[in-house]
C-alpha positions in Angstrom: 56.2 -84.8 -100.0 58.3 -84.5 -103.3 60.3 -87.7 -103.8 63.9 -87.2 -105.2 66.7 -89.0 -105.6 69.2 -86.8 -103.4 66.8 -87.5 -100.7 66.9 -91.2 -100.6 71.0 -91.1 -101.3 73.6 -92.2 -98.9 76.7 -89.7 -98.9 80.2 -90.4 -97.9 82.5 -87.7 -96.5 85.8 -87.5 -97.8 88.4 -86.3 -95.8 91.1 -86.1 -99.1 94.4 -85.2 -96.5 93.6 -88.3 -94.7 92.2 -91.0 -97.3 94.4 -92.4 -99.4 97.9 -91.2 -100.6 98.9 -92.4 -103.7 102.0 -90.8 -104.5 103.9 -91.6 -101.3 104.4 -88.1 -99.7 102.3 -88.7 -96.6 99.6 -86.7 -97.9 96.0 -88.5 -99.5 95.1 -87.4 -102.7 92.8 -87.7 -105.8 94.4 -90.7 -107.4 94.5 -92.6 -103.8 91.0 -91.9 -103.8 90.6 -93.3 -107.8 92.6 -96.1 -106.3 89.6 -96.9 -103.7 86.3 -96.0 -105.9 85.1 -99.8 -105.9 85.8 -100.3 -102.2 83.3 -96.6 -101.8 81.1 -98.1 -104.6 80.8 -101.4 -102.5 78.9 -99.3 -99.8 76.1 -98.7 -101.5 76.2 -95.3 -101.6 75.1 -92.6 -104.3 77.5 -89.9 -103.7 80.7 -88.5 -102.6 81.2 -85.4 -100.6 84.6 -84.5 -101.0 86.3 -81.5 -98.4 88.7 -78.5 -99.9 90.9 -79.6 -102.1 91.7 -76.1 -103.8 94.8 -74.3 -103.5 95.6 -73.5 -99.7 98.0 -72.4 -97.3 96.3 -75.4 -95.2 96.0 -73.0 -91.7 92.8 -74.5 -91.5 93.3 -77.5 -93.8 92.0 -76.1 -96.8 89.3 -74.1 -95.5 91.4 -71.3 -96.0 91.3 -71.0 -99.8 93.4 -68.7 -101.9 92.1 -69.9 -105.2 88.7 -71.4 -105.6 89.6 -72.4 -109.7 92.5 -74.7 -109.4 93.3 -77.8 -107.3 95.8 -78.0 -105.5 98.9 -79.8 -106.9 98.9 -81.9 -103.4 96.2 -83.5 -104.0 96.9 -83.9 -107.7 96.0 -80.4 -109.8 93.0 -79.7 -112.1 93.9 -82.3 -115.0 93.6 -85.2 -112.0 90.8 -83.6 -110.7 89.2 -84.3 -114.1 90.2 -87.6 -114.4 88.6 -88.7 -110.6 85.4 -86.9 -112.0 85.1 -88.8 -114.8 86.1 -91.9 -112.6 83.5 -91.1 -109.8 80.3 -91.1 -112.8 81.9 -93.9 -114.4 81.3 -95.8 -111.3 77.3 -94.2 -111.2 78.0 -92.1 -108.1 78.0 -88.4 -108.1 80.1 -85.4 -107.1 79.6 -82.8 -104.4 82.2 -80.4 -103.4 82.7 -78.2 -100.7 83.2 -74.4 -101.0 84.0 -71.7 -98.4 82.0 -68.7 -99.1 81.8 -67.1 -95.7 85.6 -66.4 -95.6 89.0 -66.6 -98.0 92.7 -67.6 -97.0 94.5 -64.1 -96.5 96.8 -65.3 -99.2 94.2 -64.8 -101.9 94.2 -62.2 -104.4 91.4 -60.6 -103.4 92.7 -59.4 -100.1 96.2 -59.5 -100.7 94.9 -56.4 -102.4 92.3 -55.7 -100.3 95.3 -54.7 -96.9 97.0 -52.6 -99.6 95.0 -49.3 -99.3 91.8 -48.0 -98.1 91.3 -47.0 -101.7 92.0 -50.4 -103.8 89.4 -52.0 -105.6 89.0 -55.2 -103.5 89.0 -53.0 -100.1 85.1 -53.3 -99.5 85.4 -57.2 -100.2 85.9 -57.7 -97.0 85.1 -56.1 -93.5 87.5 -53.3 -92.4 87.2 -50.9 -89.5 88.8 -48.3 -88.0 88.8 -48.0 -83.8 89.1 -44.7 -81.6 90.9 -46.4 -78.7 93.8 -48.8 -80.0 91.0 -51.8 -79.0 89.9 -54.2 -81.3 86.2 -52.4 -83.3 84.1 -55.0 -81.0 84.8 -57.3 -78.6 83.7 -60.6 -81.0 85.6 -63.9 -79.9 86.6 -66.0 -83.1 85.7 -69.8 -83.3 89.1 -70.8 -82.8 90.0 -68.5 -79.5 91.2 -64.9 -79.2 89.4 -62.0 -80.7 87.7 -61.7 -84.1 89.4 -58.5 -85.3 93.3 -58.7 -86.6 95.0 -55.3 -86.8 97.1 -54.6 -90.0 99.8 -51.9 -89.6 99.5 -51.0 -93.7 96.7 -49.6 -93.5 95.8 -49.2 -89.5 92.8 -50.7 -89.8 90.6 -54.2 -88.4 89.9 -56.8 -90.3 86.7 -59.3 -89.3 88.0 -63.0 -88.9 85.5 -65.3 -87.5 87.9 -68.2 -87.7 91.5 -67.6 -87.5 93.4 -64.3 -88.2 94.4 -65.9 -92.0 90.7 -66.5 -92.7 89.6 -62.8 -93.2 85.6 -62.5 -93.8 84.1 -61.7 -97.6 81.7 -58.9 -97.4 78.4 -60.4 -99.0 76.9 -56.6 -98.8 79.3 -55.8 -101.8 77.3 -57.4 -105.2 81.0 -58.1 -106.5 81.4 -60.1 -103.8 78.2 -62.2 -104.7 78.7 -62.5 -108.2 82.5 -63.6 -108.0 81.6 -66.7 -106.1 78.6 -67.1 -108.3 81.1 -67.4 -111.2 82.9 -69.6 -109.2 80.2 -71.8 -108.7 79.5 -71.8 -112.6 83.1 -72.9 -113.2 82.8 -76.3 -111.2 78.9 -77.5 -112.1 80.4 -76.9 -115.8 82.7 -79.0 -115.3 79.6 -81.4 -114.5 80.1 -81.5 -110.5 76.4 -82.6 -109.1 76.5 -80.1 -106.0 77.7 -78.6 -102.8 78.3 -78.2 -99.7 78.4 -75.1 -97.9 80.6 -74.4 -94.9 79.1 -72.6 -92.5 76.6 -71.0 -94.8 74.8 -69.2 -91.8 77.7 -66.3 -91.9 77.6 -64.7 -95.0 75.5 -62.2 -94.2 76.5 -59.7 -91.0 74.4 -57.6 -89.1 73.7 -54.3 -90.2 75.6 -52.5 -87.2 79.0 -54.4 -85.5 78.1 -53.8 -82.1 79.6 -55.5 -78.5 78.3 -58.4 -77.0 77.4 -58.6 -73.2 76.9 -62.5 -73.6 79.6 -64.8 -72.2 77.9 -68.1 -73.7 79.6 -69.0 -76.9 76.6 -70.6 -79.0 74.7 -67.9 -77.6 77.0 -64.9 -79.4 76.6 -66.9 -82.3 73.1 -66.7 -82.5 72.8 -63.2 -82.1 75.7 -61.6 -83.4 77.2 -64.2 -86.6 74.3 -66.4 -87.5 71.5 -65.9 -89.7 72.2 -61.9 -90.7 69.5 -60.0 -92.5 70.5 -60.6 -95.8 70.6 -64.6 -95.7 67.7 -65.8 -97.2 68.1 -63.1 -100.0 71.6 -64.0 -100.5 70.8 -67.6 -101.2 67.3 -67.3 -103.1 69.6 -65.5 -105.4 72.3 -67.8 -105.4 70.1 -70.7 -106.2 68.0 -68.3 -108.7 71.0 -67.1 -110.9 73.4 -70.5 -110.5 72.1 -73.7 -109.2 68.9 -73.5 -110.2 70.3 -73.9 -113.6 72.3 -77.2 -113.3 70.1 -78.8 -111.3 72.8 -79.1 -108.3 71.8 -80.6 -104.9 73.2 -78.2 -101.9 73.6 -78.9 -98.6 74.4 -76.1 -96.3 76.8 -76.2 -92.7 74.7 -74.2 -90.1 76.1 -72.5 -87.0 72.9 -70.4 -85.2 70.6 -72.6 -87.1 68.1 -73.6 -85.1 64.4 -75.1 -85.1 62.6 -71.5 -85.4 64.9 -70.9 -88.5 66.2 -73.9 -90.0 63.2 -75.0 -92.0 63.3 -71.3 -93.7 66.5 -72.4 -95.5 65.0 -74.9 -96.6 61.4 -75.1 -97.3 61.2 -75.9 -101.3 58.4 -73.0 -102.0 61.6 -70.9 -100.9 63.9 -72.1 -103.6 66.9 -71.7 -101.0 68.8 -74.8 -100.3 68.2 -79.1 -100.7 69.2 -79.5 -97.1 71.1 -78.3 -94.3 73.6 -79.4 -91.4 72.0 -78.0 -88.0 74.4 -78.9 -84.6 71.7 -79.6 -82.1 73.0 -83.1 -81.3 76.4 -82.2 -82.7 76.8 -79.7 -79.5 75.6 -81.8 -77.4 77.9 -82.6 -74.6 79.3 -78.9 -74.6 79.0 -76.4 -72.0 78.8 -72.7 -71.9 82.8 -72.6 -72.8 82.4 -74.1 -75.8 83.4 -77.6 -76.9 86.0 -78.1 -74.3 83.7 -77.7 -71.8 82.7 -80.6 -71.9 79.8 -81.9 -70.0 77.9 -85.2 -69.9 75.8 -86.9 -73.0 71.8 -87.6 -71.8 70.4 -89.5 -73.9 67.0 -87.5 -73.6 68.4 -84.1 -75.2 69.1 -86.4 -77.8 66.3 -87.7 -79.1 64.7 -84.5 -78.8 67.2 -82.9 -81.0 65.8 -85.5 -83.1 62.2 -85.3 -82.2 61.7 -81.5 -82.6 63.6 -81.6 -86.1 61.5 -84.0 -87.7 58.5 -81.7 -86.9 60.0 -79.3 -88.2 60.9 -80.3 -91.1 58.6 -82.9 -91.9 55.7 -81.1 -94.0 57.8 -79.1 -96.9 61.5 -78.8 -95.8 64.6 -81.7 -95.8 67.2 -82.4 -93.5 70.2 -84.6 -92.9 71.1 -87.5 -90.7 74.8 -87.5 -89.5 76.5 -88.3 -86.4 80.0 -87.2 -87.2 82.3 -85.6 -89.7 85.9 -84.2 -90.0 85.0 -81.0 -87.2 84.0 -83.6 -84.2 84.5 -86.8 -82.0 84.7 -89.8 -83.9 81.0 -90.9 -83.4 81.3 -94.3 -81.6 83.7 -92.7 -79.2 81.2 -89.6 -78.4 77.4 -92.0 -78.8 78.8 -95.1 -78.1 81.3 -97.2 -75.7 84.4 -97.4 -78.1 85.9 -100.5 -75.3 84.1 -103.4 -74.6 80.9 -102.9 -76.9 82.6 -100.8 -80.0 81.4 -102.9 -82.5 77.8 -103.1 -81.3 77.4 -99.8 -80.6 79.0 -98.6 -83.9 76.5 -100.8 -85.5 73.8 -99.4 -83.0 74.5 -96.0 -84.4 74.7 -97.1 -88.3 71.0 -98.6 -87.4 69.1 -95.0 -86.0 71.9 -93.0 -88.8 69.7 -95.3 -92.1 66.6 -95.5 -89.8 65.7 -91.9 -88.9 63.7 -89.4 -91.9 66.4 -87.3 -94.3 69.8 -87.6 -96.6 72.0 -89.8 -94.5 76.0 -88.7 -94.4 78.6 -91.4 -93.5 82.0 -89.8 -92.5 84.7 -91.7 -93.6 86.2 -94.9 -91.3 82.8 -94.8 -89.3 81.4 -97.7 -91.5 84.4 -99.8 -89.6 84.2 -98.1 -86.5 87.1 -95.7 -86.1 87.6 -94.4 -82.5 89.1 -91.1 -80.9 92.7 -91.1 -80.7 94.5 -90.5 -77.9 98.4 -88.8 -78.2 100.8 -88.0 -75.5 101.5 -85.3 -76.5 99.6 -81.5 -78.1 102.7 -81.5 -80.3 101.5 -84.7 -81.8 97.9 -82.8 -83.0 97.6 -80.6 -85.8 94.5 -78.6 -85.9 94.2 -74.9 -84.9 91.4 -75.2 -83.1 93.0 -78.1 -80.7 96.2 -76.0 -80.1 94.6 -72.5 -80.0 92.6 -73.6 -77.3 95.5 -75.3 -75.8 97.8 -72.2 -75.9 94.6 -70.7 -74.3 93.8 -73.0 -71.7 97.6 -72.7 -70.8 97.6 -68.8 -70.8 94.7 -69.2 -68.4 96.5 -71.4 -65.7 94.8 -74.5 -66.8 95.8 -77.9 -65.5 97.4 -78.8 -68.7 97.4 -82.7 -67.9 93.6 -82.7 -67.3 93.3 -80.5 -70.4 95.0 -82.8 -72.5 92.2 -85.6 -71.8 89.9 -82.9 -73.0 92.0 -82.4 -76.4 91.6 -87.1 -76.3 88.1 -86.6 -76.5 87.2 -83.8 -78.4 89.4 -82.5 -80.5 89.0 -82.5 -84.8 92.0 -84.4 -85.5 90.1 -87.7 -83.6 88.2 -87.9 -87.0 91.1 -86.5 -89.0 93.5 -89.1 -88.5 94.4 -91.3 -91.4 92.0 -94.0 -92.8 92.8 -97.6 -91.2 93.4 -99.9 -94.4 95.1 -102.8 -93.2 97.6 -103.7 -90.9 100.8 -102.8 -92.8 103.0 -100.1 -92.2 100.9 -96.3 -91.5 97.7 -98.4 -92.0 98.1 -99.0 -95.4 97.2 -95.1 -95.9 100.6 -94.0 -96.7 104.5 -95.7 -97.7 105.7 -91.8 -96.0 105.6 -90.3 -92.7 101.5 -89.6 -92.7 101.3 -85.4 -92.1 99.2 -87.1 -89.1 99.6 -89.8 -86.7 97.9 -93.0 -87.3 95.9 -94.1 -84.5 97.6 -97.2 -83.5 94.4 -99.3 -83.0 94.8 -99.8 -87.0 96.8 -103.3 -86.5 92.9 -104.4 -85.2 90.4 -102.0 -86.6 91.1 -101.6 -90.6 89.4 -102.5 -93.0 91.0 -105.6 -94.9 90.1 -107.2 -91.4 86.4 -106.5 -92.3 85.7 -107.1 -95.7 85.3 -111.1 -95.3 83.9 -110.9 -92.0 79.9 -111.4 -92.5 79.6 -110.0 -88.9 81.7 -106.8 -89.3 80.6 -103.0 -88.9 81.7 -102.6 -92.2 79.1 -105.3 -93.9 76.7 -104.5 -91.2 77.2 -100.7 -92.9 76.9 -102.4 -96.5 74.0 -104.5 -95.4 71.7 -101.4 -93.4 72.6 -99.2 -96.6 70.7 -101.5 -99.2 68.1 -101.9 -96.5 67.0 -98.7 -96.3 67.5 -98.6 -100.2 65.1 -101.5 -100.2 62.5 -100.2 -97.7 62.1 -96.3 -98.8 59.6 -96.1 -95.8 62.2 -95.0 -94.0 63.2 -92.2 -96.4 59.8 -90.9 -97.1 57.8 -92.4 -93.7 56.1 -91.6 -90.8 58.4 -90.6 -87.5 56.8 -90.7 -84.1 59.0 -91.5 -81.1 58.1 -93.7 -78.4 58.2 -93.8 -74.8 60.4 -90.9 -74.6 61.3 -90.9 -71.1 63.2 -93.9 -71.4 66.6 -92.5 -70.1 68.6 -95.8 -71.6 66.2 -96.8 -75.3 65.5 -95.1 -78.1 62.3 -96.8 -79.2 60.4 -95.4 -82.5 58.3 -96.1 -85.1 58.8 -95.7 -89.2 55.6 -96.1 -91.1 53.8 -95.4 -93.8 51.2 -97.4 -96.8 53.9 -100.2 -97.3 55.4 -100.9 -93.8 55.1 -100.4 -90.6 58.5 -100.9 -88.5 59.7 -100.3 -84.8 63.0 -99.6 -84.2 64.8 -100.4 -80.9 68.1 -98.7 -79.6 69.9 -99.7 -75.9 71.8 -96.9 -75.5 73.4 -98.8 -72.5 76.2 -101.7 -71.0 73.4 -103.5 -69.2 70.6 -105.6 -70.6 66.9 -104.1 -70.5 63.7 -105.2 -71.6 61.6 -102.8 -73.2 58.3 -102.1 -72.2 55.9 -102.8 -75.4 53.9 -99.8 -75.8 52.4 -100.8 -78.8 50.8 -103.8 -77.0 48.8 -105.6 -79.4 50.2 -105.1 -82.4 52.4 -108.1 -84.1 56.0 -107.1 -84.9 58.6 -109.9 -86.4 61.9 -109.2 -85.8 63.9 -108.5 -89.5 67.1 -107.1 -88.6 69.3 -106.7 -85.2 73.1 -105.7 -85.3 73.6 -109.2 -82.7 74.0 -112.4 -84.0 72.5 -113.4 -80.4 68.9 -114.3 -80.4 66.5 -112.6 -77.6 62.7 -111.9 -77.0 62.1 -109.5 -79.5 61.4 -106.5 -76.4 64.8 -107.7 -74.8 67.6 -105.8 -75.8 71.3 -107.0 -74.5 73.9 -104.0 -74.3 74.1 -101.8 -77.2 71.6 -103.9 -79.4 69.6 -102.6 -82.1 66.7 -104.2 -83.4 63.8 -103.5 -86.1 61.2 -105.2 -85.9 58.2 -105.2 -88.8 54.5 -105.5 -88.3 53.3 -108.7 -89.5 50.5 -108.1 -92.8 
């Protein structure tokens, strides 16, 4: 296996909206995050991951870009940009940004002149069609409810939105397309960014014909009508070829429809496609045939399979990634773990299998002190299109809107999107404004000035498990085999390789169990546990983690 330094990096999410504002108008920013570089830096991790900050209408929080060359003067402008880049390698961490290529805001250039005619020289940058019957060309849903086709009376035409109606689709087919964002690419590594992130890479390129689907299972019309188009593999060979090749840039790429049969092609090195890629096995977990808000119950056993099946997959020439949450689900001790009576062992719990487990780890910002899910009285209290679309949805249906609302508590985007708990002032400490989202008011008890000089905290139980794994690169670069599988409660397995040998134990559970050894004979010393309490080293009490190292 090559050894690199992206893969034995720890990267933290930045949510910029949400981080730190700076310039008291309720919004984060690029100097609030300037502000908390040492605090990032005391982590231990190698790099920042930082989401759209470009210029944006903000329909989908700056996923919706209408110009991919300047900043936007929220979160500072282009000249402050510069001066956090500088600030980030100053402080030996490196840079990866996010970029949208699947779709543009409607409010850039591009289509602004693409709606004018069917003539204008930006038309065939995206996907327009005509329809016989007054009916939308197909009957695609979008990712964020209704149907994926927008009528526009200029020109009496469709255009393709997978997301929402102000997020129309770039057409990949047209080489314009392709080498506009491949300048765009240019422009940032230039400017010495180290890489990127690629949202919902899977997209960009469409089946050859736009036909109906006859499925009714979301994740299922994914797969065979959005994800993984004929044109993928070529698209990105070239982009890494032509652009990223050439700097040297480390790319990590959002999946939808990426699964085990197809994941490892976007990925295997011989393939020169991308470093690493964000597949939703786990991440989908607990959702139904509806979607996300169908929500049905987490087993622990689809789980580690997720797990399981990926590092086969991957394990002989392709990379993956290790996350359990970012700024598009659950915060992760709220979905994994029991946010009430065991939060802080079970967020610890999860921070042991996240810098245990083989590939690039990501931490999402206010995990590493255990943020939880938020839970508002009220859907005018939450911000995200995806949370009220499906709302306004659910409600045209004939929903019970009080038992929907629990749904929107537990699994809508703005649980991970509300503002960073920094201490116990006034907004958390995030903001001296009116945050543009609520704070959850836990903050006056989970924050992090309340951490940093507590030795047992999640956040120096984050610190301490980061330089572990630094420290012990058999878990980077190690043997994976799970054990005793059928456990419905523990996640037992082993990391091993010419240096180590260590066995890793995980009670996903309120009640105390004892593990049944099943490496019997074999000498293991415990070396690191996320309880101060001491117990048999196969003894695990609720929501403890435990490694435990063979003895030379």
């Amino acid at each position: 296996m090559t050894k690199t330094w992206w893969k034995e990096s720890v990267i933290y999410q930045i949510y910029p909206k949400s981080y730190n504002d700076a310039t008291g108008n309720g919004v984060g920013d690029l100097l609030g995050i300037i502000q908390k570089l040492d605090y990032i830096k005391s982590l231990g991790v190698d790099m920042i991951w930082l989401c759209p900050i470009y210029e944006s209408p903000d329909k989908d929080n700056g996923y919706d870009i209408s110009d991919y060359k300047n900043i936007s003067e929220k979160y500072g402008g282009n000249d402050v940009f510069e001066e956090f880049l500088t600030a980030v390698h100053e402080k030996g961490m490196k840079l990866m940004m996010d970029l949208v290529l699947n779709h543009t805001s409607d409010q850039h250039y591009w289509f602004k002149e693409s709606r004018k005619s069917k003539t204008n020289k930006y038309r065939d940058y995206y996907f327009w069609k005509t329809s016989a019957n007054g009916e939308p060309p197909t009957n695609w849903p979008s990712f964020f409810s209704g149907n994926a086709w927008q009528y526009d009376e200029t020109t009496k035409e469709y255009y393709l939105h997978l997301f929402t109606k102000e997020q129309p689709d770039l057409n990949w087919e047209n080489p314009e397309v392709r080498k506009e964002l491949h300048d765009i690419m240019e422009y940032w590594l230039k400017k010495g960014v180290d890489g990127f992130r690629f949202d919902v890479v899977s997209l960009i390129s469409k089946g050859e014909n736009f036909s109906n689907t006859e499925l009714d299972d979301f994740n299922d019309i994914i797969n065979k009508h959005y994800a993984n188009g004929p044109k993928v593999h070529q698209y990105l060979r070239e982009l890494n070829a032509n652009v990223l090749s050439k700097y040297g840039a480390v790319t990590v790429g959002e999946g939808p429809g990426i699964d085990l049969e197809n994941g490892p092609l976007y990925v295997d090195e011989d393939r020169e496609e991308l470093n690493m890629i964000f597949h939703f096995g786990h991440m989908f977990i607990d959702a139904g045939a509806g979607g996300k808000y169908d929500i049905v119950p987490f087993d622990l056993l689809d789980f580690k399979k997720v797990f399981n099946d990926w590092d086969t997959h991957l394990r002989d020439k392709g990379w993956g990634s290790i996350f359990l949450g970012n700024h598009d689900f659950s915060r992760m001790v709220s979905r994994f773990g029991n946010d009430g009576e065991f939060r802080m062992a079970s967020a610890k719990l999860l921070a042991t299998l996240l810098f245990t487990m083989r590939g690039t780890v990501f931490v999402y910002q206010g995990d590493e002190i255990g943020m939880t899910n938020v839970a508002f009285p009220s859907i005018e209290d939450y911000n995200d299109v995806e949370t009220i679309n499906s709302w306004n949805e659910a409600e045209h249906n004939g929903e019970d809107m009080d038992e929907f609302l629990k749904k929107v508590h537990t699994t809508s985007r703005d649980n991970a999107r509300t503002p960073m708990q920094w201490n116990t002032t006034k907004n958390a400490g995030f903001s001296a404004a009116t945050p543009w989202l609520k704070v959850n008011p836990n903050y006056t008890t989970i924050n992090v000035a309340e951490q940093e000089n507590d030795p047992d905290s999640i956040l120096n139980y984050y610190r301490s498990m980061i330089a572990f794994r630094k420290k012990h690169l058999t878990f980077v670069y190690g043997n994976y085999e799970c054990l005793d599988f059928e456990n419905e409660h523990i996640y037992a397995f082993r990391r091993w390789d010419d240096n180590a040998d260590f066995l890793v134990l995980l009670n996903f559970s309120d009640k105390e169990l004892r593990w049944k050894n099943h490496l019997a004979g074999r000498d293991y010393e415990l070396v690191k546990s996320n309880l101060t309490t001491n117990t048999p080293d196969a003894t695990l009490k609720p929501w403890q983690a435990k490694i435990l190292k063979l003895k030379s």
